[in-house]
N, C-alpha and C positions, 0 to 999 in steps of 0.2 A: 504494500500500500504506500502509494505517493504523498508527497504535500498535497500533491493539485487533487488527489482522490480526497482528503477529510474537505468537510461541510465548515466553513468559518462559523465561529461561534455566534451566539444572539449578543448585540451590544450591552449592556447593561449599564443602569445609570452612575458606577462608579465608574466604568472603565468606559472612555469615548476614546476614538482614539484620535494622534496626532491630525491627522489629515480633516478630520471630520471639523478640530478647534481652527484648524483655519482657513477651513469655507467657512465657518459659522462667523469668524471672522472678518471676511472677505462679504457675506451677505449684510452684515450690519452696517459697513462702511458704504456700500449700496446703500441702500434701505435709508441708512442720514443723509448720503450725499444728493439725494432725490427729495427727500421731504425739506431740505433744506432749501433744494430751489424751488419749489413749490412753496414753500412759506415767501420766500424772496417775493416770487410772485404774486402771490395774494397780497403783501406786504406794501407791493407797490399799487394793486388796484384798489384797496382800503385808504391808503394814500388819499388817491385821489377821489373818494367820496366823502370821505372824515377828517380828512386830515391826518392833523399827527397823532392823534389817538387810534386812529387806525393803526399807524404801522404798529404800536401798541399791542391790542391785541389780536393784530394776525402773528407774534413775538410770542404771546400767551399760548393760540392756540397751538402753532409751532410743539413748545415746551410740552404741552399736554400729549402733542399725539408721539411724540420721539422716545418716551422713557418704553410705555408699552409696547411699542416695536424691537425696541431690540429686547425686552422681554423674550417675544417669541422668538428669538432666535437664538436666545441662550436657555430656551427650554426645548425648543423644537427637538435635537438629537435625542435628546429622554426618551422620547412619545413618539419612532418611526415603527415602531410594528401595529400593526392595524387596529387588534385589540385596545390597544392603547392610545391611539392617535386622537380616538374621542376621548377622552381625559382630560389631556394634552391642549386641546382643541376646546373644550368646554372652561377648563382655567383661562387659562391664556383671554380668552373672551369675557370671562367674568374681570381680573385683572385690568383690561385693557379700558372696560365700560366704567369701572369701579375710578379707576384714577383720573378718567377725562368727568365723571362725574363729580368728585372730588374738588378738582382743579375748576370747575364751570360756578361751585357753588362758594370757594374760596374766592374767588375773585368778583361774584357778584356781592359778597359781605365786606373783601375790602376795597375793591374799588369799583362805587356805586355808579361812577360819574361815566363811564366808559360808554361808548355805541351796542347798545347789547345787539342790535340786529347783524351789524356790518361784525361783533363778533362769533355770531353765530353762523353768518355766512362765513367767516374762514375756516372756521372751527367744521364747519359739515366739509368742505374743501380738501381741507387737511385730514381730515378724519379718515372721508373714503377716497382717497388720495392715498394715505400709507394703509387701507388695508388691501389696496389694490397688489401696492410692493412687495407688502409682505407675501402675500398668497402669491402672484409670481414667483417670488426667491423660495418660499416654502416648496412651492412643488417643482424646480425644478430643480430641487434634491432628492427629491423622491423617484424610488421605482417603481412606477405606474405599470402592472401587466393588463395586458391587452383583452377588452372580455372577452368570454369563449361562447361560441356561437352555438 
């Protein structure tokens, strides 16, 4: 019996290996360097509706949706076997609602004064804006087989 004949073992959440930390690595630095120019953007058409409070909080909503993103990618390798992926998948989502909620109700108790529409409009923007990224980068680390007919 060969190397190439044994079956590699299942990952388990102690051992990830090298390669696997620096795609996860590699997907985050994606993942910001997009939402960041999406924030840029929204940053500048809030600009010019609100002004400077604009760039404000499309700066906020930024801050809210970046922490939960890479969230999912430093939990994603945990959660690749199937079984598990809805776990995985069901956290990460509770997490990600839980902190932009968080962040939505902290900033309307400290700062009253702010355009709550113009930040609600970034804030939806950026929201499904990174989860678009994320599920991009999520699945195309995954190995998706083909259904069977």
């Amino acid at each position: 019996m060969t190397s190439s004949d044994v079956e590699p073992a299942e990952e388990s959440a102690a051992n990830v290996p090298h390669d696997t930390r620096a795609s996860t690595l590699q997907k985050v630095l994606v993942f910001t360097g997009i939402v960041l120019g999406l924030g840029v953007l929204t940053a500048g058409v809030a600009f010019m509706v609100a002004g400077r409070p604009g760039i404000e909080v499309a700066a906020w909503a930024t801050g809210l949706c970046l922490p939960p993103g890479w969230l999912v990618f430093l939990v994603e390798p945990y959660y690749r076997h199937p079984r598990e992926a809805v776990y995985g998948s069901l956290l990460v989502s509770m997490v990600r609602l839980g902190c932009v909620m968080a962040g939505v109700l902290a900033l309307k108790a400290w700062r009253p004064d702010l355009p709550k529409w113009v930040f609600a409009a970034c804030l939806a923007v950026l929201y499904m804006g990174s989860l678009l990224v994320e599920t991009r980068e999520v699945l195309q680390g995954l190995s998706l087989r083909k259904p069977r007919a």
